[in-house]
N, C-alpha and C positions, 0 to 999 in steps of 0.2 A: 495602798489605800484599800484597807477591805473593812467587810461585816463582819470577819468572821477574825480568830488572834493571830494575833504575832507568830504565835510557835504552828499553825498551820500555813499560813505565808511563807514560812522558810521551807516547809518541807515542798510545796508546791515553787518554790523557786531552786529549789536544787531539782526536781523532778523536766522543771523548763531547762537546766544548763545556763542556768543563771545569773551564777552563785558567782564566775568571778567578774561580774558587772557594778561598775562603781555608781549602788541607785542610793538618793537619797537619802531613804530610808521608809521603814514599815509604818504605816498609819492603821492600827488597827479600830475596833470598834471600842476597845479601852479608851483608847486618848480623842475621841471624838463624844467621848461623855456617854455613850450609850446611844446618841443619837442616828439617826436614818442616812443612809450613804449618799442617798440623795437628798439632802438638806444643805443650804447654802455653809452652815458654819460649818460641815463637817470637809466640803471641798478646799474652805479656808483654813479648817485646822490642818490640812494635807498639806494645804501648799507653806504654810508657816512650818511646820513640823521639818518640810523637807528645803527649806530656807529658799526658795522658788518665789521669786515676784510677779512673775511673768505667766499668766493659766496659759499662752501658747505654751508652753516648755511640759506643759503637762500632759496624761495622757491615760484614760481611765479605759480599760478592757473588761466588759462586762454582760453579762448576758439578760442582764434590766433594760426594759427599752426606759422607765422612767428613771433610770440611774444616765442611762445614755444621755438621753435627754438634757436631765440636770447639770451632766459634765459641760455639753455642749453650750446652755445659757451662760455658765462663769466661766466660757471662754479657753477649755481645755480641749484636745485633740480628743475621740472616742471612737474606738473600734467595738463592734456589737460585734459576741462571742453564742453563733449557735444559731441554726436557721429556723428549729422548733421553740414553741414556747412549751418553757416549763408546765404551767398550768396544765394544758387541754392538746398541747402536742401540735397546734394547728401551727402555719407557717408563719414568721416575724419579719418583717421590715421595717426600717427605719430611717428615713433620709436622710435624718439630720447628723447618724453615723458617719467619721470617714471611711468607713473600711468596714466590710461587713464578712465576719468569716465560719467558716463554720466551727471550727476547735483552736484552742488558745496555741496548738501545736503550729501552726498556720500563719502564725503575726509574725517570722521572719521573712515570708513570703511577701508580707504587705507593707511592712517595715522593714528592710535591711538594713534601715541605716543604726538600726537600736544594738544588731551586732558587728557591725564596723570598728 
């Protein structure tokens, strides 16, 4: 589930060791119509797209506290990716994160069960 295409999502998922993990699938910012990652339909077109009923089952890794946010109100898991903000570099927190880490390199750490 990202902003950004399909064909960058692959190379950043072979880059994680990823590549032989049976996910889903890619929700990119094509099939969510062009809309915002944190918008309710774009969460639903994820979880439709990835034939997912259940937003526990789900799990948005992102360095948006209002994407985190968002994940969190439709009831998906969210790990906050990054202790600086983008913007102005000053520190970010988030409570309503599970997991707060600093590089996406790190979510085995806080998830092992996603490579089990």
């Amino acid at each position: 589930f990202t902003a950004s295409t399909e064909e960058h999502v692959r190379r950043c998922i072979r880059r994680l060791k990823l590549s032989s993990k049976d996910l889903a699938g890619i929700i990119d910012t094509r099939l969510c119509r062009l809309e915002t990652k944190h918008h309710p339909s774009s969460f639903n077109v994820a979880m439709q797209r990835a034939g997912v009923a259940r937003p526990e089952h789900c799990l948005l890794c992102d360095d948006s506290l209002k994407n985190i946010r968002a994940a969190k109100r439709m009831g998906w898991r969210a790990v906050l990716v990054g202790y600086l903000s983008r913007g102005d570099g000053s520190p970010v927190q988030c409570e309503e994160a599970d997991f707060h880490i600093g590089s996406i390199h790190e979510l085995p750490e806080v998830m092992p069960e996603l490579w089990n």
